[in-house]
C-alpha positions as CSV (number, residue, x, y, z in Angstrom):
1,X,30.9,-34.3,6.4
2,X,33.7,-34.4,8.5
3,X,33.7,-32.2,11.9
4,X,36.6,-30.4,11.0
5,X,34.9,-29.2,7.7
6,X,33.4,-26.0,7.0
7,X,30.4,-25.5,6.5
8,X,29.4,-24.9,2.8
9,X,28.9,-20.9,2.3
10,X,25.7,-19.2,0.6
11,X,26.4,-17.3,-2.5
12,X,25.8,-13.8,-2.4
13,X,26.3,-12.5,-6.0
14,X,23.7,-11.1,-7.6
15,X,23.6,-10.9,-11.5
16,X,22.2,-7.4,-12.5
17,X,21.3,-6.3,-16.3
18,X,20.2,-3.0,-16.6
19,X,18.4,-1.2,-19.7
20,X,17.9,2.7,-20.7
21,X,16.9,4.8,-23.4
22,X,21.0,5.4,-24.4
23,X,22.3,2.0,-23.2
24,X,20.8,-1.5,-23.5
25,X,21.2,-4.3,-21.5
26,X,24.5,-3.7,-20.1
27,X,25.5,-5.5,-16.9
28,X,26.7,-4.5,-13.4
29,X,29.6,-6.2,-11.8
30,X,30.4,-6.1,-7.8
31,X,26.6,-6.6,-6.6
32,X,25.7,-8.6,-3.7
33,X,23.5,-9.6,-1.1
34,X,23.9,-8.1,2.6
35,X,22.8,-8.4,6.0
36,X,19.9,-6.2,6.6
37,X,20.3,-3.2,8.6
38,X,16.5,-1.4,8.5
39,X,13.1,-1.5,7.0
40,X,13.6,-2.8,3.5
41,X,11.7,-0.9,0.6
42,X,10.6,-4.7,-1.2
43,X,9.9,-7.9,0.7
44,X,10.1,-11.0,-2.0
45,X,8.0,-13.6,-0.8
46,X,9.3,-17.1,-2.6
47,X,7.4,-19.0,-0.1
48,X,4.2,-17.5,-2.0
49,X,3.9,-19.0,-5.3
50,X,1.4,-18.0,-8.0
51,X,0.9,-18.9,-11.8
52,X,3.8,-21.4,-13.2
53,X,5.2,-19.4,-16.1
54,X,4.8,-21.1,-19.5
55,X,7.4,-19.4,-21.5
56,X,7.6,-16.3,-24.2
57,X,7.7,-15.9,-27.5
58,X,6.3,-13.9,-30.5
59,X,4.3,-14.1,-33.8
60,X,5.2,-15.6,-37.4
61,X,3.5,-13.5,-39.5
62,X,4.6,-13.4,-43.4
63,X,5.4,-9.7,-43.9
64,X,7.9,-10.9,-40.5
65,X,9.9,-13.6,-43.3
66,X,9.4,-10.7,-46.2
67,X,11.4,-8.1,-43.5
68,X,14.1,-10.9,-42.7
69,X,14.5,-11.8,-46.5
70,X,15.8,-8.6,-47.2
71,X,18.9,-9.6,-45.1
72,X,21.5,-11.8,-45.7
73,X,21.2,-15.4,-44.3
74,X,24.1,-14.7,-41.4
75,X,21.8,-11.8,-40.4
76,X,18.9,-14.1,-40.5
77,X,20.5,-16.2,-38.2
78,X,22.0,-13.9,-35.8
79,X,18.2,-12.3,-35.4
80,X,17.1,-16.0,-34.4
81,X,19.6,-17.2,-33.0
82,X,18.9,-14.0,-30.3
83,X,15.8,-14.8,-30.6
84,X,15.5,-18.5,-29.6
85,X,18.5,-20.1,-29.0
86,X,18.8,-21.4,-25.2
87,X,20.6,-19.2,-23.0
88,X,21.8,-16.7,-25.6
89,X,19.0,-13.8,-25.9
90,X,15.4,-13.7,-25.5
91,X,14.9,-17.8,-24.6
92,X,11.8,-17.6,-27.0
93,X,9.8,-21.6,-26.5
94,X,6.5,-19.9,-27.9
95,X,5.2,-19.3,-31.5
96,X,2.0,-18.2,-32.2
97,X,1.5,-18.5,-36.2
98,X,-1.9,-17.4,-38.5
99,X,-4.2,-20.0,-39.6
100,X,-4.5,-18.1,-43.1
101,X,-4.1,-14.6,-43.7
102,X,-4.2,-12.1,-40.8
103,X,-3.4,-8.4,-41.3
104,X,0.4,-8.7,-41.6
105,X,-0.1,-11.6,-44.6
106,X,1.1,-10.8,-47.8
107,X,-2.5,-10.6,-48.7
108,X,-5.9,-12.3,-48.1
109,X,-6.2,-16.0,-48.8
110,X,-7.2,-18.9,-46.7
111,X,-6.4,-22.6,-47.3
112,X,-9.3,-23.3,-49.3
113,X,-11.5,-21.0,-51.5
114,X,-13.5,-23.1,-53.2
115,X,-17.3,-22.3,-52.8
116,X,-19.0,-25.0,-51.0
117,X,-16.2,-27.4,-51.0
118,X,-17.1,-29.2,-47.7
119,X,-14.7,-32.2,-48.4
120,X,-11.9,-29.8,-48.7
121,X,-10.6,-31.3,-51.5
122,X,-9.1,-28.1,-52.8
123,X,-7.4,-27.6,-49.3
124,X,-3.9,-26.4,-49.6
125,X,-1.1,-24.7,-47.5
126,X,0.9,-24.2,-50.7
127,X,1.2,-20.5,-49.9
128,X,2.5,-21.1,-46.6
129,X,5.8,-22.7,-48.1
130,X,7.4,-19.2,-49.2
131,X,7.2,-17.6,-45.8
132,X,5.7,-18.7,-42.7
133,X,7.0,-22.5,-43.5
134,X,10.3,-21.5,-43.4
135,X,10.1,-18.7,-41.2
136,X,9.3,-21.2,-38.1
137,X,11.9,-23.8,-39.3
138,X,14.5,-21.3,-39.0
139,X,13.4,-20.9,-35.9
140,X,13.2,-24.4,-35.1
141,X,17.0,-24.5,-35.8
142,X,17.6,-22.9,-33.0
143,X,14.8,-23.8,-30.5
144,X,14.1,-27.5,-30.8
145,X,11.3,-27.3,-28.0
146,X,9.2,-24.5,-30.0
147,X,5.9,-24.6,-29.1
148,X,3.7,-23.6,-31.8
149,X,0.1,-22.4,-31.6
150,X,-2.1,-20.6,-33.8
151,X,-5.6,-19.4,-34.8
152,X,-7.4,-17.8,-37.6
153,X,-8.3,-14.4,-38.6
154,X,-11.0,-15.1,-40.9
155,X,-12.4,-18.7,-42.3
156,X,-13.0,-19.1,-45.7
157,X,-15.4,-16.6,-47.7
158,X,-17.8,-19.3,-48.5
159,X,-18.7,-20.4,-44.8
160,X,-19.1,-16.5,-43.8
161,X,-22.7,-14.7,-44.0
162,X,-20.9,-11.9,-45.7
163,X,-18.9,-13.7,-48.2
164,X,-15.8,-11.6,-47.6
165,X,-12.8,-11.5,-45.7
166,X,-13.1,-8.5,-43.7
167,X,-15.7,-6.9,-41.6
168,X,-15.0,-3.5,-42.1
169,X,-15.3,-0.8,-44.5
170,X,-11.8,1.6,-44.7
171,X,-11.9,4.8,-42.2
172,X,-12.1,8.2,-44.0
173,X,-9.1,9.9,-43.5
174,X,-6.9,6.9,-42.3
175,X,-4.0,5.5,-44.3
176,X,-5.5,2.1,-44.9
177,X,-5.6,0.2,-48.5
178,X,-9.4,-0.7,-50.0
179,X,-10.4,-4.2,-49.1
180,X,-13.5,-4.1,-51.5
181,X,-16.2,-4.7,-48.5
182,X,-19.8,-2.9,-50.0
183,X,-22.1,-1.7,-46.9
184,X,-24.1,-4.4,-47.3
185,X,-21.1,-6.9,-45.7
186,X,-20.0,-4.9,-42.6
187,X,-20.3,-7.1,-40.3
188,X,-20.9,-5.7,-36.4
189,X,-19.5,-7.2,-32.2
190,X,-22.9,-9.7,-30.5
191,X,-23.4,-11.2,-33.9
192,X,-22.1,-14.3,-35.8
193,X,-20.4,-14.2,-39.2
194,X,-19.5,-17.7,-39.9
195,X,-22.5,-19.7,-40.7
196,X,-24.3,-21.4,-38.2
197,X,-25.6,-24.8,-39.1
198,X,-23.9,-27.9,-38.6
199,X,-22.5,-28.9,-42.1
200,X,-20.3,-25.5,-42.2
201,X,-19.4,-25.9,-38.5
202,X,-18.0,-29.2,-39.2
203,X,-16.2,-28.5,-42.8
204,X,-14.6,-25.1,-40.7
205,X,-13.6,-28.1,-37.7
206,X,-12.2,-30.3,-40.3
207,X,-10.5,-26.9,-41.9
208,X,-8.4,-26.9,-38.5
209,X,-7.5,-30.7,-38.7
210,X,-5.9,-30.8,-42.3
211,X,-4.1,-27.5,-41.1
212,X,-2.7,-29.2,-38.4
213,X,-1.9,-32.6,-40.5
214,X,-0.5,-30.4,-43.6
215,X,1.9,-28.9,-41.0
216,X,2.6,-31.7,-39.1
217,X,3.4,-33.0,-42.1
218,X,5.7,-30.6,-42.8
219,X,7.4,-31.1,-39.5
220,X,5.7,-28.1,-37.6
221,X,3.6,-29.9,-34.9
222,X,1.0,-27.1,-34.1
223,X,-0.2,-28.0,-30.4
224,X,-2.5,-25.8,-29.4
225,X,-5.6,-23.7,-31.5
226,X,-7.7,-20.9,-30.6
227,X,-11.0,-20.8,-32.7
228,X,-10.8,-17.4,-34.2
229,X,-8.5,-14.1,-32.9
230,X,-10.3,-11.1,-31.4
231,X,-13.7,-12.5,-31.8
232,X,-15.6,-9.8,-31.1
233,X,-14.0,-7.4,-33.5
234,X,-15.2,-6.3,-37.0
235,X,-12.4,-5.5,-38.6
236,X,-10.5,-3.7,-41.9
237,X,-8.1,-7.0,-42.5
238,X,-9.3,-11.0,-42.1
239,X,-11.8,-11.3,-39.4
240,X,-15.1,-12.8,-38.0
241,X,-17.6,-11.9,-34.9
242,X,-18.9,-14.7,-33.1
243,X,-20.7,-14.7,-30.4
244,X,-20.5,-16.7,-27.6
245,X,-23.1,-19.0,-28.0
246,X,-21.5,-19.8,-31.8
247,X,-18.1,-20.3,-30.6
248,X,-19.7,-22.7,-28.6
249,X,-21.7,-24.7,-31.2
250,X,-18.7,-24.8,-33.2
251,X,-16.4,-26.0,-30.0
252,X,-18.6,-28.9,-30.0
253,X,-17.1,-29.6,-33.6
254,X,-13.8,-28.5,-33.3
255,X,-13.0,-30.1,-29.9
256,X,-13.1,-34.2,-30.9
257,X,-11.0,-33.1,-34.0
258,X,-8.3,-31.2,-32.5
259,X,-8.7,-34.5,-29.6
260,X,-7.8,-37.0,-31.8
261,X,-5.2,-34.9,-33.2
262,X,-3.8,-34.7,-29.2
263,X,-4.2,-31.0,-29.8
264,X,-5.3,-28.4,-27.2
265,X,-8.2,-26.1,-27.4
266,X,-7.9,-22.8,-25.7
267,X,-11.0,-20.3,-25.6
268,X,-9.7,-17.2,-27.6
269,X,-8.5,-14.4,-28.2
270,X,-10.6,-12.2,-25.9
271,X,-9.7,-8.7,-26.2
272,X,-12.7,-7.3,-24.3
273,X,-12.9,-6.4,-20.6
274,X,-15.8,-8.8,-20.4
275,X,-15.3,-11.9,-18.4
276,X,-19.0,-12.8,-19.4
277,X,-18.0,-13.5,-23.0
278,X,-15.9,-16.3,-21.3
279,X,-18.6,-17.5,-19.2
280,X,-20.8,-17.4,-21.8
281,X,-18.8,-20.5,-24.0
282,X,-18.8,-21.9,-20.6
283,X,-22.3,-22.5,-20.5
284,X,-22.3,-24.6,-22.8
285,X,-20.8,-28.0,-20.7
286,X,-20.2,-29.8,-24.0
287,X,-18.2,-27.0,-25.2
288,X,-16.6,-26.3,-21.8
289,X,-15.3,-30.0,-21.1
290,X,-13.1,-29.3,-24.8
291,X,-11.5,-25.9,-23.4
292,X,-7.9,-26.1,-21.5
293,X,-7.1,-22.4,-21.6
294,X,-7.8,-18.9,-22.4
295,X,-6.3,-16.7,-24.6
296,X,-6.1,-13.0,-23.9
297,X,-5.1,-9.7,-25.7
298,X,-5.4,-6.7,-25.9
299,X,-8.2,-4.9,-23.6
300,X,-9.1,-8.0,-22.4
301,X,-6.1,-7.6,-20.1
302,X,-9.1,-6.2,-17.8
303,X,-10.6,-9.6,-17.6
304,X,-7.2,-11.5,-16.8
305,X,-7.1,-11.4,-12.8
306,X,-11.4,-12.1,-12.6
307,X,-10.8,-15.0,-15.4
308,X,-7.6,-16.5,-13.1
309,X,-9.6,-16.3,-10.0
310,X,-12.9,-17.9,-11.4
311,X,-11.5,-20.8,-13.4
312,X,-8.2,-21.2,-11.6
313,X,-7.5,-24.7,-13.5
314,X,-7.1,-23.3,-16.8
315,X,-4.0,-21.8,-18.3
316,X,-3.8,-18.6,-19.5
317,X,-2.2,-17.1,-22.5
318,X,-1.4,-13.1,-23.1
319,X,-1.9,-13.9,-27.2
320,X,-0.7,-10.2,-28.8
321,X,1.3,-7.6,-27.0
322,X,-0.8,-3.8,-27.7
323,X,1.3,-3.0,-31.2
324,X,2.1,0.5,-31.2
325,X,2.4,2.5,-33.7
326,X,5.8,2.0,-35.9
327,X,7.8,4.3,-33.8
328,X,9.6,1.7,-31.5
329,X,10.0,4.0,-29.2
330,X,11.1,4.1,-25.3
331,X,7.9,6.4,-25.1
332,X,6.0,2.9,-26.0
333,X,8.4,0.5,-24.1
334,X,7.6,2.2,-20.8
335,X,4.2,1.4,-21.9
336,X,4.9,-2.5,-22.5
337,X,5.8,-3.2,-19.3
338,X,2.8,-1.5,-17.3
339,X,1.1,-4.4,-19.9
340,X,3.6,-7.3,-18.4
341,X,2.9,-6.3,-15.0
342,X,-0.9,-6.2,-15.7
343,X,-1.2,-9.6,-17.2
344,X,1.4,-12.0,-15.6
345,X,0.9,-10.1,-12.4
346,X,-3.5,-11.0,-13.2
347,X,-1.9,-14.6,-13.7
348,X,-0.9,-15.0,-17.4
349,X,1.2,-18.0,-17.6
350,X,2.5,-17.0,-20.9
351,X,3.6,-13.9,-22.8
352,X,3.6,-13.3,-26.3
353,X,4.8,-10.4,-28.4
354,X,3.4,-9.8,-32.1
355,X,5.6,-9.2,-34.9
356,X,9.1,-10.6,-34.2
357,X,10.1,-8.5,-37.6
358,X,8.9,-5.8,-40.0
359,X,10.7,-3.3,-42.1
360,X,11.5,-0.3,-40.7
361,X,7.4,1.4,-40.0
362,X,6.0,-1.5,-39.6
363,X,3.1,-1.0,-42.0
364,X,0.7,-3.7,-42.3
365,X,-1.1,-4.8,-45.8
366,X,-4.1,-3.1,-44.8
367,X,-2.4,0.3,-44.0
368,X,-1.8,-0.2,-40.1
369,X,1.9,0.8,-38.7
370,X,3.0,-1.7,-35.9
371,X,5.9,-2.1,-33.4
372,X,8.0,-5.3,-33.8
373,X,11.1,-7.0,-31.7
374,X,13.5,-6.1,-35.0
375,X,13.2,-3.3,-37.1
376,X,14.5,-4.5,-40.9
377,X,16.0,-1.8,-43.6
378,X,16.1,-3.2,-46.4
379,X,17.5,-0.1,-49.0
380,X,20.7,-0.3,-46.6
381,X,20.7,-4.4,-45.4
382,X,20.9,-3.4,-41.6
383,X,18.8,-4.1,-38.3
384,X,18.3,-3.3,-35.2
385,X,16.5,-4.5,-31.9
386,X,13.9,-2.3,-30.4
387,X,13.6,-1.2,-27.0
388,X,10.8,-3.7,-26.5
389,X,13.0,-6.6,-27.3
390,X,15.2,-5.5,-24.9
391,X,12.5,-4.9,-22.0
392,X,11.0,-8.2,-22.7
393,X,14.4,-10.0,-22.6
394,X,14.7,-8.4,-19.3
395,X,12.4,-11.0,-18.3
396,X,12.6,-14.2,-20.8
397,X,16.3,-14.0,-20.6
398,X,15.9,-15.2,-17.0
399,X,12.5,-16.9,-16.1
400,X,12.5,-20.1,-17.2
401,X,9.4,-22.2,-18.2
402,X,8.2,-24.0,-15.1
403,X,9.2,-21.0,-13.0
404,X,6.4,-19.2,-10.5
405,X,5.8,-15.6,-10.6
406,X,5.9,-14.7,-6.8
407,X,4.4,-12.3,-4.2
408,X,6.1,-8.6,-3.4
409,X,4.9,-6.5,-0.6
410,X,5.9,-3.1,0.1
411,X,5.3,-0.4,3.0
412,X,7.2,2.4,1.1
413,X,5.5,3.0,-2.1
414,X,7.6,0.5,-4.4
415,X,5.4,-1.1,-6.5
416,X,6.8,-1.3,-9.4
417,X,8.0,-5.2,-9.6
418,X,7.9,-8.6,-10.8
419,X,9.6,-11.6,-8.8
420,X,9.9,-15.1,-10.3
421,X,11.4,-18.1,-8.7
422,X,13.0,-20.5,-11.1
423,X,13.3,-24.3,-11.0
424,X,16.3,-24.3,-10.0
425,X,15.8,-21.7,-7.1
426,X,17.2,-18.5,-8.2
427,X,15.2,-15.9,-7.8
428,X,14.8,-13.1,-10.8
429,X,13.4,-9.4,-9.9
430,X,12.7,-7.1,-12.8
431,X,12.3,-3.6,-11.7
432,X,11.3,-0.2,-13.3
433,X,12.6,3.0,-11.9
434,X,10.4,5.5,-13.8
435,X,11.7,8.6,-12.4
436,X,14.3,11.3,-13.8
437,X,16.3,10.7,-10.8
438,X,18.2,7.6,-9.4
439,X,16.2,5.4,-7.3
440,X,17.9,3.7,-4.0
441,X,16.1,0.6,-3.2
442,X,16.4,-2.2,-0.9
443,X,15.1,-5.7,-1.4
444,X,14.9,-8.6,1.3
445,X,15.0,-11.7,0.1
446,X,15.0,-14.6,2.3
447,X,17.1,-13.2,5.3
448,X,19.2,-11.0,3.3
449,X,19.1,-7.7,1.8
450,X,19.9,-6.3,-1.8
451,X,20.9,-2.8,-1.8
452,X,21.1,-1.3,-5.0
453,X,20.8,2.2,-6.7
454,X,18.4,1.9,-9.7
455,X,19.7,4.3,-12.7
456,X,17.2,6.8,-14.0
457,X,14.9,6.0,-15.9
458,X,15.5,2.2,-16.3
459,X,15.3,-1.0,-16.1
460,X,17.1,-3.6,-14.3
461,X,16.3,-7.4,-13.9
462,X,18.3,-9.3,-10.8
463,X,18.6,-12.9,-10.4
464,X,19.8,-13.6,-6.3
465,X,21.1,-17.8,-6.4
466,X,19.8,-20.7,-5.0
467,X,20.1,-20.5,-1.2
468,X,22.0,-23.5,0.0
């Protein structure tokens, strides 16, 4: 550079997006960044680094495809294109998928029903191809890089004490459909319902390897497993207790299969506030040496912070947003992001929603209404997004895998913040102002200020450049 050439100027335009009840997503020209002039309300620290952020995404679940069926295929594509398309909506790189039926199947089945066929020669994912098949390769159309995980609800009848697919009878007085479970079955949390002796640990391992194969196979590499969702809960739908002793024993199996495969293993899905259930797999160092990550939902989001700080090395995975209740409303929204904060701020590398789709109430086969990304009607052949797509689009539009969530520190009572620094050096700041009134608020970042009003009620996500 020449001495008669100026120096290179810092850009001080800020991107804002802002989302409320009445108006998503609708961005704010005429922001930038100033000189500060008093004690700002948020310090954004991107000198202190945290978790690197994985991605987001959401669940393939078949009543998801049976909502998006109902549409015609240039709806189809606009929902996924928003969906997972780079750079146009929600950036979605993550796809958790069933291993079998789970409670938005179209019913119960798993990929081999067979009594005591521990060759698996009856294995089969034939079921698959009407709706989660080509459910994630429309996705894959427009998200090359999908990364898809999955895990099971229930194994097969035959390799369960019970000999059913549930573990629950139906509630008195709830709207939930029969599932045929006597008394005798109910199955109850501390005990194990999948058999535990070697030859069904290691049929229920090799279970996982043709799935994998079958959908390799079928051009949906499957990279990562968990060995059974919610594993402490008895439920209506598909589901299993194990403890943590028998996830362990059948780690042991499942671990050199999924290894050969070049398949991760991640401990999960924990949705109890009990980091002992973690620790006690762990015990187990044959098991533990198999394990690259947890996976978290639900109440377990009270283990997520203790989990991060004791086994720092392994990644951690928020599995299933908290579903609601059908409604979709900005009532529940508000609610979703107190669950971001809790888990990516416990150190959560990546964040999943559950159902991307369902028709309009969300009802599940097995009776349960359930919030999704895209509400379907089918009678009329129309959609719409929810307010949790937009809130979580707020933050996946804009953090991009391999970012850092970052500290904030406030002296003023603004606490109500996440702060990513990207790859490429931006930095993005989703706020909530959950007050009637409008919110000032100033942010340093670096040696420069951000002065903004934050509308009512609201949210608003800021990305400040690359300093030069």
């Amino acid at each position: 550079m020449t001495d008669n050439m100026p120096e290179p100027q810092p850009d001080t335009t800020v991107q804002w997006v802002v989302t409320t009840e009445a108006a998503p997503w609708q961005s704010r020209a005429g922001l930038t960044l100033s000189t500060p002039s008093g004690m700002p309300d948020v310090f954004v620290k991107p000198e202190q680094t945290r978790q690197t952020i994985e991605g987001f995404g959401a669940a393939f679940n078949e009543l998801g495809w049976t909502a998006l069926s109902a549409l015609s295929e240039a709806q189809q594509t606009e929902i996924l294109r928003e969906m997972f398309a780079p750079g146009i909506g929600g950036n979605f790189t993550l796809g958790r998928m069933p291993i079998g039926a789970n409670d938005f199947s179209r019913d119960w089945y798993s990929y081999d029903e067979v009594d005591g066929d521990f060759a698996l020669e009856h294995f089969s994912v034939a079921n698959d191809l009407d709706t989660l098949v080509p459910f994630i390769r429309a996705a894959q159309q427009h998200q090359s890089a999908l990364s898809v995980w999955a895990s099971p609800w229930s194994p097969p009848t035959w390799m369960k004490t019970n000999g059913h697919y549930a573990g629950a009878m139906p509630m008195a007085g709830y709207q939930t459909a029969e599932n045929g479970l006597r008394p005798d079955q109910v199955g109850a949390e501390g005990t194990d319902m999948f058999i535990q002796d070697d030859r069904h640990l290691a049929a229920y391992a090799a279970y996982f390897g043709r799935f994998v194969d079958e959908y390799r196979a079928l051009g949906i590499p499957v990279g990562m497993v968990m060995p059974q969702n919610e594993f402490n809960s008895a439920q209506i739908f598909p589901s299993c207790t194990w403890t943590p002793q028998g996830l362990a024993r059948f780690i042991r199996h499942l671990g050199p299969e999924m290894a050969a495969r070049g398949v991760d293993v991640f401990l999960g899905t924990l949705e109890r506030a009990d980091s002992a259930l973690v620790d006690g797999v762990f015990a187990d160092a044959e098991a533990a040496r198999h394990i690259t990550g947890l996976g978290i939902q639900w109440h377990g989001k009270g283990a997520v912070a203790l989990l991060h700080r004791d086994h720092p090395a392994l990644r951690i995975f928020q599995t299933e947003q908290e579903c609601g209740d059908g409604r979709n409303d900005w009532r529940y929204a508000r609610y979703a992001w107190t669950l971001m904060k809790e888990f990516l701020g416990g150190g959560a590398s990546a964040y999943l929603y559950w159902n991307l789709a369902l028709g309009r109430g969300g009802v599940s086969r097995w009776g349960w209404s359930q919030n999704s990304l895209v509400t379907v009607d089918a009678a009329a052949g129309r959609f719409e997004y929810t307010h949790e797509y937009h809130l979580l689009k707020h933050v996946s539009h804009f953090v991009r895998p391999g970012a850092h969530l970052i500290d904030t520190l406030s002296y003023t009572g603004y606490e109500n913040q996440l702060a990513f620094l990207n790859p490429d050096g931006s930095i993005v700041i989703v706020v909530q102002n959950d007050t009637r009134a409008d919110q000032p608020v100033t942010l340093l970042v670096g040696e420069r200020v951000l002065a903004v009003t934050l509308p009512a009620d609201s949210f608003s996500t800021f990305v400040v450049p690359p300093s030069r």
